[in-house]
Rosetta silent file (secondary structure, phi, psi, omega in degrees, C-alpha in Angstrom):
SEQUENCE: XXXXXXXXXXXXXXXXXXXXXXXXXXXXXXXXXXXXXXXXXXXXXXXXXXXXXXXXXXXXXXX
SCORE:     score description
SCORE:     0.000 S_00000001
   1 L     0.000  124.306  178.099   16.263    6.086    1.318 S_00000001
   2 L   -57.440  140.931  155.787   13.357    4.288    3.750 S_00000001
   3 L   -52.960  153.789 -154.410   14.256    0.842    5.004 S_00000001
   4 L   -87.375   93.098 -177.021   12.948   -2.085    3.050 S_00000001
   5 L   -41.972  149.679 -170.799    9.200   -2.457    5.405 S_00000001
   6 L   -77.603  176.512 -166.437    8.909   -6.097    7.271 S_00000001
   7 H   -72.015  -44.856 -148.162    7.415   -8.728    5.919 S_00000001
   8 H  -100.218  -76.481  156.102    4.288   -8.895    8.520 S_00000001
   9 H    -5.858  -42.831  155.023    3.652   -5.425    7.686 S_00000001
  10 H   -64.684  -43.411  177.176    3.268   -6.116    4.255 S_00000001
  11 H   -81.468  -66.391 -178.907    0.884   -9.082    4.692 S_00000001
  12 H   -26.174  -59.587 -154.669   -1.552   -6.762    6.650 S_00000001
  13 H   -77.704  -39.752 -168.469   -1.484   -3.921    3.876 S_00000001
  14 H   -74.083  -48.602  158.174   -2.066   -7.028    1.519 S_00000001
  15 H   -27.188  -72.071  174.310   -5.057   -8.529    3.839 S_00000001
  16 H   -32.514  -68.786  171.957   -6.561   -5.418    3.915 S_00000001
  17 H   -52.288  -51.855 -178.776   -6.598   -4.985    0.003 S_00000001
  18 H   -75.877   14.689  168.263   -7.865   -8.113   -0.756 S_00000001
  19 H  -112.818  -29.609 -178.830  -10.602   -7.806    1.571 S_00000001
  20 H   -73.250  -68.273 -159.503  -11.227   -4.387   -0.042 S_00000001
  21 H   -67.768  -11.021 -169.399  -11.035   -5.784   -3.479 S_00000001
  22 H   -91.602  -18.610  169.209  -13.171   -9.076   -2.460 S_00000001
  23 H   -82.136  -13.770  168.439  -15.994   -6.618   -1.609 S_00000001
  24 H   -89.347  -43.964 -129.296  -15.740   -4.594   -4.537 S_00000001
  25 L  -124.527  -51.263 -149.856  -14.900   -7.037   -7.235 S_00000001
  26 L   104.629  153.932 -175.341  -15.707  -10.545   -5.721 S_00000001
  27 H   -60.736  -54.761 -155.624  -12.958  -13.361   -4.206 S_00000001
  28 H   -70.709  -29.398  176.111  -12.226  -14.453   -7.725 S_00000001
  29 H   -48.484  -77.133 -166.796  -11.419  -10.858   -9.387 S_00000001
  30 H   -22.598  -64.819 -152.847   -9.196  -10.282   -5.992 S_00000001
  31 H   -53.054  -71.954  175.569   -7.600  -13.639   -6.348 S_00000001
  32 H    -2.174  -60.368 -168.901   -7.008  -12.163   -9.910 S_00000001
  33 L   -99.814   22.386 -170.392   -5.399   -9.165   -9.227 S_00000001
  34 H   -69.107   14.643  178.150   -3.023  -10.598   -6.522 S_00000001
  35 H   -82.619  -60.049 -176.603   -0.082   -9.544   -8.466 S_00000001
  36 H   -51.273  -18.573 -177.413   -1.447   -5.864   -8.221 S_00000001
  37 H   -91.184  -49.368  148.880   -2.541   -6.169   -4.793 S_00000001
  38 H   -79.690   -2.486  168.162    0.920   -6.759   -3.589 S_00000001
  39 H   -90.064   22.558 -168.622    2.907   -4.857   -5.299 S_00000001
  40 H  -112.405  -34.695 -170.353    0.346   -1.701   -4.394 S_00000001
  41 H   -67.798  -53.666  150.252    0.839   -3.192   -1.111 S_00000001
  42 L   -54.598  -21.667 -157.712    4.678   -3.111   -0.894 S_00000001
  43 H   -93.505  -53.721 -171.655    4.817    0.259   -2.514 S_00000001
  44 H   -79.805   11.228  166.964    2.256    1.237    0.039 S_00000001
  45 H   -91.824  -55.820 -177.996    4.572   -0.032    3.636 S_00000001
  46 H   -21.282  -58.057 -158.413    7.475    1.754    1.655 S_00000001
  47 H   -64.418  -68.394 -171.731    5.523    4.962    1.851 S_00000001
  48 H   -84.314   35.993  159.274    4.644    4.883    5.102 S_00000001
  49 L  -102.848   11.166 -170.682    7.698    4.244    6.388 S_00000001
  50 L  -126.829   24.411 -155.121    8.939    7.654    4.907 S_00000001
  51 L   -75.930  141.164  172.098    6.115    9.659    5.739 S_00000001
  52 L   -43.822  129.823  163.287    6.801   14.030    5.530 S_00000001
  53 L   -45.806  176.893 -169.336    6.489   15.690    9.670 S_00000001
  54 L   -93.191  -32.518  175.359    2.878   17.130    9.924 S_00000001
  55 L   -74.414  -19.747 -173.556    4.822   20.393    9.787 S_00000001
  56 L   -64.852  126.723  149.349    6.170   19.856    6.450 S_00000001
  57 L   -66.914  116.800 -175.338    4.317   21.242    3.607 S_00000001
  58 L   -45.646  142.763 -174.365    4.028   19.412    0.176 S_00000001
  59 L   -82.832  -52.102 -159.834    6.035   20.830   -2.565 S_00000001
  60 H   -40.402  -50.986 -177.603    4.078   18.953   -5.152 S_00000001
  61 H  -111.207   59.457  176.628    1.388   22.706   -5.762 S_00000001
  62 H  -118.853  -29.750  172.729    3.912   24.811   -5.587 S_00000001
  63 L   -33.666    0.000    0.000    5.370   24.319   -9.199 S_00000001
């Protein structure tokens, strides 16, 4: 199981979105969706703290 990603890490990935989403949407939609923007945010430092080697191949279209 990946360690729980820092805090400052997290606030980046969340900057980032909400800079994404204030150019797509507008600041108030963003503002809106700040539940969704960090927990998309959180999900996504999780991930990439677990990421597969370069050698690995994905499983996932192999079913």
């Amino acid at each position: 199981m990946p360690e729980s990603p820092s805090s400052i890490e997290t606030k980046r990935i969340i900057g980032s979105l909400k800079d994404q989403a204030s150019g797509l949407w507008g600041p108030q939609r963003a503002t809106e969706l700040r539940l969704a923007i960090e927990s998309t945010a959180a999900n996504i430092a999780i991930l990439r703290k677990d990421l597969p080697s370069l050698a690995e191949e994905p499983g996932f279209y192999l079913q």
